[in-house]
C-alpha positions as CSV (number, residue, x, y, z in Angstrom):
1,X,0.0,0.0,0.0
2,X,1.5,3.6,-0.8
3,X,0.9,7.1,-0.6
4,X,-1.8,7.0,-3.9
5,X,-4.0,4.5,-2.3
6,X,-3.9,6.9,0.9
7,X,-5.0,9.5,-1.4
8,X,-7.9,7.4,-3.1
9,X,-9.3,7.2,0.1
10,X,-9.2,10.7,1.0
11,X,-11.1,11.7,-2.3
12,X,-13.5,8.7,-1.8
13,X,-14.4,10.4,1.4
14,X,-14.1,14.0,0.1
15,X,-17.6,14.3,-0.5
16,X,-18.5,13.3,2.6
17,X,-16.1,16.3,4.0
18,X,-17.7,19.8,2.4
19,X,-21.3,20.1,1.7
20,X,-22.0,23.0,-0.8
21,X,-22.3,26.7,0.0
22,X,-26.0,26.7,-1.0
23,X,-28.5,27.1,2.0
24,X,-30.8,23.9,2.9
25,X,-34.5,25.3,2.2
26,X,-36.7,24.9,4.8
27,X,-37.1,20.7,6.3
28,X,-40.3,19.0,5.0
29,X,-41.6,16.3,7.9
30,X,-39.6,13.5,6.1
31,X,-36.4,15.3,5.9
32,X,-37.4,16.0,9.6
33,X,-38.1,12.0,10.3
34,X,-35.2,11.8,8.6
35,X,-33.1,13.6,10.2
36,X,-34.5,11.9,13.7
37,X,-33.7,8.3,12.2
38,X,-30.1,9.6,10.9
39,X,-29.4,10.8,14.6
40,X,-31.1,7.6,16.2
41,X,-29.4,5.1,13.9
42,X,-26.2,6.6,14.9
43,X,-24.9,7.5,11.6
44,X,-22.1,10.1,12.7
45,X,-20.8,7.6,14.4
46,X,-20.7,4.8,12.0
47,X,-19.6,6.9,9.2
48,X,-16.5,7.5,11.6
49,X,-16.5,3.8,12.1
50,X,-16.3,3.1,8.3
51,X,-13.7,5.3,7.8
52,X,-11.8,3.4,10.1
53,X,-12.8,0.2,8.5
54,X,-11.6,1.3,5.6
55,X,-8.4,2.6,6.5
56,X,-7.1,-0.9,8.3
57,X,-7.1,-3.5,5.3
58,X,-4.5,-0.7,3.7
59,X,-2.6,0.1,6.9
60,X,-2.8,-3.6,7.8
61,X,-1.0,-3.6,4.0
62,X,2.1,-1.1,4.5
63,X,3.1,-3.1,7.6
64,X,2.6,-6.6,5.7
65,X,4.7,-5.3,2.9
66,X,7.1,-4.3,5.9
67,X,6.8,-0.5,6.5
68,X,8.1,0.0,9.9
69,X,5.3,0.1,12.6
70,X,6.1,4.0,13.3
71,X,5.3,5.3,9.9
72,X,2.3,3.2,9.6
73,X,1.2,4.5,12.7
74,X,1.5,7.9,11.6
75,X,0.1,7.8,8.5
76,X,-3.0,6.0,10.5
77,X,-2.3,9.1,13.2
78,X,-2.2,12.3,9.7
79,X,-5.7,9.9,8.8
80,X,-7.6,10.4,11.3
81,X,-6.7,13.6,11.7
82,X,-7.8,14.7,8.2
83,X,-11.0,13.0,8.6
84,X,-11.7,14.8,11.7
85,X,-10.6,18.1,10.3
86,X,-12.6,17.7,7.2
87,X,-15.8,15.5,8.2
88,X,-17.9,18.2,8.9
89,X,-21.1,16.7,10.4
90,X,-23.8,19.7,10.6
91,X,-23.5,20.3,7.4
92,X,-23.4,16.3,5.6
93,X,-26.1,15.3,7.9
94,X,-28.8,17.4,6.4
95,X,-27.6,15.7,2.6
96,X,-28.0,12.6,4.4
97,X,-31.5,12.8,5.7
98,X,-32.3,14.5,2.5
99,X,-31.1,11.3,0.9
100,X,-33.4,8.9,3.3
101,X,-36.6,11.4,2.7
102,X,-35.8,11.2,-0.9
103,X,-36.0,7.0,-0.6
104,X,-38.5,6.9,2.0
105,X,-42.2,7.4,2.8
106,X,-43.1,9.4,6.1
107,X,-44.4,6.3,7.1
108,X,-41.7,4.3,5.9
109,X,-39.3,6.3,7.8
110,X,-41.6,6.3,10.9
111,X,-41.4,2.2,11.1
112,X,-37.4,2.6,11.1
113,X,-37.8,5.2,13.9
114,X,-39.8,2.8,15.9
115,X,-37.6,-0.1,14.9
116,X,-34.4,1.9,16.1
117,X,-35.9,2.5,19.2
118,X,-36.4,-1.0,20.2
119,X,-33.5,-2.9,21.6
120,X,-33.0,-5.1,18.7
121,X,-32.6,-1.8,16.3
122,X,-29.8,-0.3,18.8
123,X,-28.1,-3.9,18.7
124,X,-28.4,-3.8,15.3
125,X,-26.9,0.3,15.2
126,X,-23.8,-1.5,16.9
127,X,-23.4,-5.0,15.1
128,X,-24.2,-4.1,11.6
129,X,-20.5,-2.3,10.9
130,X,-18.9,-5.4,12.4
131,X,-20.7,-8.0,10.6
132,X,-20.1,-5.6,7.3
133,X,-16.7,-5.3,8.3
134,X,-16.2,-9.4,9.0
135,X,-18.2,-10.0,5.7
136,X,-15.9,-8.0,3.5
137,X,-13.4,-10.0,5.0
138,X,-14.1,-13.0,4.6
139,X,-15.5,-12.1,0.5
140,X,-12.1,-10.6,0.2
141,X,-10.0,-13.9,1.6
142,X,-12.2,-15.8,-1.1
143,X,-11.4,-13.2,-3.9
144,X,-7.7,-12.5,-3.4
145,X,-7.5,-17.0,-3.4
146,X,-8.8,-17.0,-6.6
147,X,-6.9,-14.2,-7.9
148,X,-4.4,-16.3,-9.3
149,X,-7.2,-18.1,-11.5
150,X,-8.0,-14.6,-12.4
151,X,-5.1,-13.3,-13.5
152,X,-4.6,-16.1,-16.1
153,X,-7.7,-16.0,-17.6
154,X,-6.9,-11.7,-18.0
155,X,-3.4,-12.8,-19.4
156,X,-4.5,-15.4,-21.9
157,X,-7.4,-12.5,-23.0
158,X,-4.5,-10.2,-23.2
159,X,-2.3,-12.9,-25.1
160,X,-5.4,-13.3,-27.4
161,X,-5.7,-9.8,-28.2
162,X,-2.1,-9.1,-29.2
163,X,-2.5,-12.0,-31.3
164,X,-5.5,-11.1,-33.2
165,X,-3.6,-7.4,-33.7
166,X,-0.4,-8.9,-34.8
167,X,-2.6,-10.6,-37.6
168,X,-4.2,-7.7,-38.4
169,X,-0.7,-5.8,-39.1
170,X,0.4,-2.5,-37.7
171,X,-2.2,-0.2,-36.7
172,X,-1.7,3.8,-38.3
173,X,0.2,5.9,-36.9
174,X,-1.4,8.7,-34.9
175,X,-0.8,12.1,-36.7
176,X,2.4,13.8,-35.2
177,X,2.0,17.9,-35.2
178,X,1.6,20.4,-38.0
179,X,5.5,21.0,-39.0
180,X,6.5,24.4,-37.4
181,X,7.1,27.6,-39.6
182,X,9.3,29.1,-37.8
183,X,13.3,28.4,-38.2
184,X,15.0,26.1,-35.7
């Protein structure tokens, strides 16, 4: 894991840092509902928590490829700090109600409110980013075993194709610029 993948995940969570400069117009009862269910399923907290899922496969990475411990633990350290410094809750959580009144009923979003507030829904708050988290794991163990598989049938498509151009003979050559004018 290096510095690039670092930055893919800081502009995968870049929208998540600014919201736009445009005012929110007034809440409608959904986005209001909404805004209740986005508060009661603990969603500040779980982005935060995803962030952090995300961020261990690629740390867990730089030390497995043998980046001392200290620099791992700092880029982890510069991480979190971004994210705090640019996840800007009061102003991503109205886009995210807005989002769940946009795919929800009023009385949609009531039954999740009411489902949230029983004790299976709170269990649920806390288990569901650890069973995602375990899950991904366990998809990804399966996926990087048969990369192997993978990357032969890619190579043989690749083989295939440079075939099939040879055959067909050179391809044209891309025009080069408009000779200059002016003395060299």
């Amino acid at each position: 894991m290096n510095i690039a993948k670092l930055l893919v995940i800081a502009a995968l969570i870049a929208p998540f840092c600014h919201a736009a400069d445009t005012p929110a117009p007034a809440p409608s009862n959904g986005q209001v509902l909404a805004t209740k269910l986005v508060e009661l399923a603990g969603t500040k907290g779980l982005m935060q928590q995803s962030f952090e899922i995300g961020l261990k496969p690629a740390l867990d990475r730089m030390r497995a490829q043998g980046m001392p411990d200290e620099l791992v633990d700092s880029i982890h350290a510069e991480s979190q700090k971004f994210f705090k410094e640019n996840f800007e809750w009061d102003e991503i959580e109205p886009q995210i109600a807005k989002l769940y009144a946009d795919a929800f009923t009023e009385a949609e979003l009531r039954e999740l409110l009411a489902f949230y507030e029983t004790p299976t829904g709170s269990k649920a708050v806390t288990q569901m980013p650890v069973l995602m988290q375990k899950g991904m794991a366990m998809a990804m163990g399966r996926i990087q075993g048969k990369m192997p598989e993978f990357q032969q049938k890619v190579g043989a498509l690749i083989q295939a194709y440079r075939a099939k151009a040879a055959k067909a003979g050179p391809a044209p050559a891309a025009p080069g610029p408009a000779p200059s004018s002016q003395p060299q």
